[in-house]
KEMARKOL-562340 format. One record per residue (C-alpha): x, y, z; residue in three letters; residue number from 1. Coordinates in steps of 0.02 Angstrom, whole numbers, plus 32768, in hexadecimal, padded with zeros to 4 digits. Layout:
<recs>
+------+------+------+------+-----+
|    u |    v |    w | code | pos |
+------+------+------+------+-----+
|    X |    Y |    Z |  ALA | NUM |
...
+------+------+------+------+-----+
</recs>
This chain:
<recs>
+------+------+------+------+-----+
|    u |    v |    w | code | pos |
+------+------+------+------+-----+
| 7642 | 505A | D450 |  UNK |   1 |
| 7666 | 4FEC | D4CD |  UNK |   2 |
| 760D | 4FCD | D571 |  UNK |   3 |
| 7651 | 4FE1 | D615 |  UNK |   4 |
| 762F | 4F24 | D63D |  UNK |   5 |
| 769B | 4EF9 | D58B |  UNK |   6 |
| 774A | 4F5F | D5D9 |  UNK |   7 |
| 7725 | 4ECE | D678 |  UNK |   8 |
| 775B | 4E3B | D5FE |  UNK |   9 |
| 77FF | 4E0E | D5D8 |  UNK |  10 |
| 784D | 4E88 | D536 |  UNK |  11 |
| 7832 | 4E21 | D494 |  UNK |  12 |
| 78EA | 4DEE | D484 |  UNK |  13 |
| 7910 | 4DDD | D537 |  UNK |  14 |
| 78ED | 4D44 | D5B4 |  UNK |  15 |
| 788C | 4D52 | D65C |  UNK |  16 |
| 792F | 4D8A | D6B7 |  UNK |  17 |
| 792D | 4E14 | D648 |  UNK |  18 |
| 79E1 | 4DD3 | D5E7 |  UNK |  19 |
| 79E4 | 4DFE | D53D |  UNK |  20 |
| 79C2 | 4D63 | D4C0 |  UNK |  21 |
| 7A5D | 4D51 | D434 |  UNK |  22 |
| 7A4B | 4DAA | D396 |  UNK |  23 |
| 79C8 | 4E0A | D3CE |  UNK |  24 |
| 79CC | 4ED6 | D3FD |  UNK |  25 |
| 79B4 | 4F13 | D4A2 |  UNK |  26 |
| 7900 | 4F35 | D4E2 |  UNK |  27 |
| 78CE | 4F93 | D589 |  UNK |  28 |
| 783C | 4F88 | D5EC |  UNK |  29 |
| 77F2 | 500D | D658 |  UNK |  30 |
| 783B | 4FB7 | D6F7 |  UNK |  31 |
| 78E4 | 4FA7 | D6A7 |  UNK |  32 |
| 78F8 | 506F | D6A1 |  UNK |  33 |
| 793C | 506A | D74E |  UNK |  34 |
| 79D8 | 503C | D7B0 |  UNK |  35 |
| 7984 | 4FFA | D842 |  UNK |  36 |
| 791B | 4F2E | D840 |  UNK |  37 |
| 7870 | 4F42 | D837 |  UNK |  38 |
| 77ED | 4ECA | D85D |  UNK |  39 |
| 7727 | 4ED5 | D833 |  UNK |  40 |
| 76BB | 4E93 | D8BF |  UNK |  41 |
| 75FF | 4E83 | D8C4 |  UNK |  42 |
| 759C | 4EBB | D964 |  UNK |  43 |
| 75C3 | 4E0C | D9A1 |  UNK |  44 |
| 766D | 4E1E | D989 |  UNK |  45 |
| 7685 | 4D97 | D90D |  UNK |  46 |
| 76FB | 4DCA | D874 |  UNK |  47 |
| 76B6 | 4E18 | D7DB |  UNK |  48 |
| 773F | 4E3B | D77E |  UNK |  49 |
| 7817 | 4E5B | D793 |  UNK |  50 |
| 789C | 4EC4 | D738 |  UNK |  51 |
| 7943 | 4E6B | D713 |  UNK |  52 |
| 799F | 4EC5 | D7A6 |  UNK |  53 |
| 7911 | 4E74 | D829 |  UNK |  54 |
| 7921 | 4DC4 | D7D9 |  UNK |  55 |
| 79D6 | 4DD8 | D7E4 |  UNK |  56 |
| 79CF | 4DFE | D8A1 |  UNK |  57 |
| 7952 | 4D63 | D8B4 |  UNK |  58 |
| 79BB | 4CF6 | D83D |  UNK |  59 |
| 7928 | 4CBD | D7D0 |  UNK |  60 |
| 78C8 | 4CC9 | D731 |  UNK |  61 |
| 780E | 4D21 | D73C |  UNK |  62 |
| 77A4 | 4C83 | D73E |  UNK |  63 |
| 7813 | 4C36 | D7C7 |  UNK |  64 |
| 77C8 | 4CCB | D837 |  UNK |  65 |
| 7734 | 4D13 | D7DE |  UNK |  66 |
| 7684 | 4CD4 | D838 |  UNK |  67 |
| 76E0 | 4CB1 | D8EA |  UNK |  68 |
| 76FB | 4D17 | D991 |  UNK |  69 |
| 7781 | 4D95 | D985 |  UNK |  70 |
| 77BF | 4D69 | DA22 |  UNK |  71 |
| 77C2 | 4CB6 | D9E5 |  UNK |  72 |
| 783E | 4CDC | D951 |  UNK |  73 |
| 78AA | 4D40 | D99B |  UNK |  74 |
| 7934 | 4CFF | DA03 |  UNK |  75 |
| 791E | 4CE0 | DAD1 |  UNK |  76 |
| 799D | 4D5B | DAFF |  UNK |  77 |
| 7942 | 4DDE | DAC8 |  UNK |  78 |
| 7891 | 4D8C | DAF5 |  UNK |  79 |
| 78C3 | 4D9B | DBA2 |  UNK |  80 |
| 7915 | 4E54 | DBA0 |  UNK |  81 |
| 7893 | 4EA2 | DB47 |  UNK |  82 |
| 77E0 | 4E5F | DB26 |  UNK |  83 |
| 7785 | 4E92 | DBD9 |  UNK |  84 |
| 77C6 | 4F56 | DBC3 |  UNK |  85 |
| 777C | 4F3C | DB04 |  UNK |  86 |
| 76D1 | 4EED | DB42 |  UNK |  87 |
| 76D7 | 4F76 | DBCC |  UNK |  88 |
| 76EB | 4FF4 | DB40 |  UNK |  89 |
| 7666 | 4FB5 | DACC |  UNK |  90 |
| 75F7 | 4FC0 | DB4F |  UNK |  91 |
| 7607 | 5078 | DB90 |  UNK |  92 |
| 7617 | 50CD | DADB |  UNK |  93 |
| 76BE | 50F7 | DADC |  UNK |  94 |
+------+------+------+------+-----+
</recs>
């Protein structure tokens, strides 16, 4: 069985941006059973892990973003509109 950290890395068969590798079947992840980008962050807020619909959004592969700042990766427009109401947030508990 597998382990909850093994569903966090890439799909044998399928890159970091979560495209599926030629010749090979498809293979979903836990964060791929959504419609919506997910993105992993530690306490810190540093990147943990992506599904392909996140990556998409930020326009990158995994390691290009994995081990940095969220708010570093993704792009300044949305820096700016949304990361003091998220700090705010993390702070009070909601």
């Amino acid at each position: 069985m597998k382990s909850f950290s093994d569903t966090l890395a890439p799909p044998a068969g399928r890159d970091d941006a979560g495209a599926i590798s030629p010749g090979r079947e498809p293979a979903w992840g836990l964060l791929d059973l959504t419609y919506d980008g997910i993105v992993l962050l530690d306490e810190a807020q540093i990147v943990t892990a992506a599904n392909a619909l996140a990556l998409e959004f930020l326009r990158c592969l995994l390691p290009a973003v994995a081990g940095r700042d969220f708010w570093q990766v993704v792009p300044p427009e949305v820096a700016m509109a949304h990361e003091f109401a998220a700090h705010a947030a993390l702070q009070s508990g909601e």
